[in-house]
N, C-alpha and C positions, 0 to 999 in steps of 0.2 A: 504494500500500500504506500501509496506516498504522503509520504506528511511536508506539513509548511516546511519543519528545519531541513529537510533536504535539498530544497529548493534553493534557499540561500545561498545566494554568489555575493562573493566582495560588490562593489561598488562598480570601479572601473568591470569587469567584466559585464554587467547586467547594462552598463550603460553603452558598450558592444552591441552588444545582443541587439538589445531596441533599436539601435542606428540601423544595426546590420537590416531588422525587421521592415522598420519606416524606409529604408532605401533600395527594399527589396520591389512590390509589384504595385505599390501607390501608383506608380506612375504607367509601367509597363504591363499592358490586359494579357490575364492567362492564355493559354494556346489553346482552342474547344476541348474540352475536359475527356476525359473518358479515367476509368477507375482505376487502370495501371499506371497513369500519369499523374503528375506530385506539381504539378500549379504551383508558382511560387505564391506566398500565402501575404495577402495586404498587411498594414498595420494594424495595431490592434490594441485596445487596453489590458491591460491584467487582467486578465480571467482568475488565473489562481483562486483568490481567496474568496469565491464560491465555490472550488473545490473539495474545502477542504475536510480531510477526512475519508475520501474517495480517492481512488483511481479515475482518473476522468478523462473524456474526450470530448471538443465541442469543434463542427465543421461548420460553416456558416457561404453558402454562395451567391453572391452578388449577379444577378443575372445581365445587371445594364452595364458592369464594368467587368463581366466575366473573369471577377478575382475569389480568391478562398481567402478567410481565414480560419486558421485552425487552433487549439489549445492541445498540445501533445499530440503533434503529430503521427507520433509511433503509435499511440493509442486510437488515433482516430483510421488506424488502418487494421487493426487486429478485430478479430471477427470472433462477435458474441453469441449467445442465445438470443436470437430474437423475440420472444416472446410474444407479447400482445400485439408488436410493433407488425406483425406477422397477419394480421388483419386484414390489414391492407390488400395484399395477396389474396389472401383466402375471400376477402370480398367481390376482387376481379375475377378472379375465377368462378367463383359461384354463379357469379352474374353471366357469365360468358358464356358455361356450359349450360345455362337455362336449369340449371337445378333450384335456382328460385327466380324471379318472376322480374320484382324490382327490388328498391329499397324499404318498401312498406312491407314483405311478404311474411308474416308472421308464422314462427314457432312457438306452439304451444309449452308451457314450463309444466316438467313430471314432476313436479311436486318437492323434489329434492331438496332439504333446505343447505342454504350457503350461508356463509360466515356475512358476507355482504349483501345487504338486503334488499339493493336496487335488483338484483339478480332474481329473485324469489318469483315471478310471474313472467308471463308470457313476453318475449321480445318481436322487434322487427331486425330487420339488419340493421337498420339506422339507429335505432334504440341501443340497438347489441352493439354498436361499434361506440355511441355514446358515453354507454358506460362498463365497457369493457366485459360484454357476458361470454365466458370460456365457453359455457355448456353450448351457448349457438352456434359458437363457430366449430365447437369440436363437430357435432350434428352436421351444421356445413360440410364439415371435410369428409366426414364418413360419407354423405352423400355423393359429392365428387368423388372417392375414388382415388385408390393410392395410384393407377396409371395417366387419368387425365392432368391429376395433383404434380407428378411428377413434369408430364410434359410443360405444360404452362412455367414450370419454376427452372426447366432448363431455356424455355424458350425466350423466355426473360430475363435468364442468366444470373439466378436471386441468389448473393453466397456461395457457400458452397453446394449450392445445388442439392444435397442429402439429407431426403425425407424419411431417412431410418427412423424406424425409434417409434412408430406405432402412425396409423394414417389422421389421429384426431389427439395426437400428444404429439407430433414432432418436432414443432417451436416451441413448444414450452418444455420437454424432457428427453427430445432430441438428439439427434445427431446438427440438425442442421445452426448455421453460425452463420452470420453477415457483421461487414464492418459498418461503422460510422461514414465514411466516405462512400460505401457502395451504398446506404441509407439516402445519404444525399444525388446520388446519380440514379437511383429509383424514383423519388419524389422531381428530379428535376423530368425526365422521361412521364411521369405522368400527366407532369402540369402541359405538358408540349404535347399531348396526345400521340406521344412515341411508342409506347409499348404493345404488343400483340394482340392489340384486346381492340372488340369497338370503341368509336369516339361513345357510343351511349352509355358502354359498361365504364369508361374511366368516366366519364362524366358525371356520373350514378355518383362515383367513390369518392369525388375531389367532392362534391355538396354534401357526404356524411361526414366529411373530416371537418367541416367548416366548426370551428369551437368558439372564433369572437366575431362578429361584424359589425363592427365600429365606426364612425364616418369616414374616420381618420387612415381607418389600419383594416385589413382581414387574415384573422389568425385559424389556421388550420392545423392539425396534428393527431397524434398517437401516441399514447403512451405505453410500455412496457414491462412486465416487473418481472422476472425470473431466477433461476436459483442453480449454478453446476456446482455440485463440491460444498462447502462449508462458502461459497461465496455467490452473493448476493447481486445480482444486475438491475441495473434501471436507464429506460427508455425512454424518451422524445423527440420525436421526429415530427418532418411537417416544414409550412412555408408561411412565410410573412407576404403581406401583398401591401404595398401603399407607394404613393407619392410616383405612380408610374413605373414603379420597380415591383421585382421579385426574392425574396432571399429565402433561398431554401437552408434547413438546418437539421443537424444528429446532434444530440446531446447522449451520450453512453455513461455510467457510472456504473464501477464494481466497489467492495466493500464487504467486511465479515458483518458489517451492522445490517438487521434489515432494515435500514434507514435508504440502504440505496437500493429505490423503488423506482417508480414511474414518478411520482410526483413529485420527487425529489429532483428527478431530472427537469418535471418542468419546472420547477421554481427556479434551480438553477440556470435554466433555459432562456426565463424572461428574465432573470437579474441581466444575462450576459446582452442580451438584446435591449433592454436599457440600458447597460453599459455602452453598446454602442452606439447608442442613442437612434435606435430604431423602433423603440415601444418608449411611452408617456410613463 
């Protein structure tokens, strides 16, 4: 885990770093991105001390000046459990193979009761992606099918591709992993009606994800919570819309605390995006 005192660089060196950072792609636009390519990464303010306590990564893409910034790099390319963040997918594809209808198409709740009580009754998709119902989407996945499941996530080229691990658990206790950066080159592909799927089925998915609409701003996303090992993950992913611009963003957190959640990652999410003074 990283803690603050590790971090600590003498003076001169830290004030390195930043030049080297502020001289790096402020001025010079990324090359079109693609996931095996390392964008040299804009300036940026310290992120850090929202981190801390966490393993963290945070990628952030500027769509009108085609620049990154990132917070650990090396982090923001290592591939996690995706967890809930895994909706997304499992939405598009639902939709695509006509296993359900639209975003209204309701699944009946068996009664089961869950620790979390918006879960306890019946969902739609849109409902289930709102407030994150496992049971739906696992029901989803059974539905599609570990062969159609598999094609769509190769065809889209999601992670590591490997849907081991059971066809209604494998983002959540899986084999399958995705990074923070391949998070961000998904969500940019779907805003752009790039990905394999109808303009109606991504169109369906970017209106469930919508979480604020503001005069100002429209904030869209997903959240994550998962678990490999004695260590704890958490997700936020999703796209900032305002001022004639777009910025897509992964926020990743690991940690022994179950502190690093989903929600965790979006608080940190929106500190880091009013640090950049992209959120009020």
């Amino acid at each position: 885990m990283h803690h603050v005192n590790h971090f600590r660089l003498s003076a001169a060196v830290l004030v390195f770093f930043v030049l080297a950072g502020c001289a790096g792609a402020a001025r010079v636009p990324s090359p079109a991105p693609t996931v095996a390519s390392t964008p040299t990464p804009a300036a940026s303010p310290d992120l850090e001390p929202y981190f801390q306590g966490f393993d963290g990564a945070f990628v952030l893409y500027d769509r009108n000046s085609q620049t990154y910034t990132r917070y650990h790099p090396e982090q923001c390319a290592k591939q996690l459990l995706p967890a809930s963040t895994f909706k997304i997918m499992n939405a598009l594809i639902g939709l695509e193979t006509g296993v359900i209808p639209d975003e209204n198409y309701i699944l009946q709740w068996d009664g089961t009761q869950y620790e979390i009580p918006a879960w306890n009754r019946d969902h739609s998709l849109k409902t289930a992606m709102r407030d994150s119902v496992v049971w739906y989407y696992r029901e989803l996945a059974r539905r599609v099918g570990a062969e159609k499941m598999q094609s769509y996530v190769d065809a889209v080229g999601y992670g590591n591709g490997d849907i081991s691990g059971g066809i209604d658990r494998f983002w959540l206790t899986g084999a399958l992993r995705i990074s923070a950066d391949e998070q961000v080159e998904l969500l940019k592909r779907l805003y752009q009606d790039d990905l394999p799927f109808s303009a109606r089925t991504m169109r369906i998915v970017r209106e469930i994800l919508v979480l604020e609409d503001m005069p100002a701003y429209r904030l869209s996303g997903k959240t994550g919570s998962g678990q490999t090992g004695a260590s704890h993950i958490g997700w936020f992913v999703g796209y900032l819309e305002r001022a004639e611009n777009v910025y897509f963003f992964a926020t990743s957190i690991e940690g022994s605390s179950p502190e690093a959640k989903g929600v965790t990652a979006k608080e940190i999410t929106r500190l880091a995006l009013q640090g950049l003074e992209l959120l009020p």
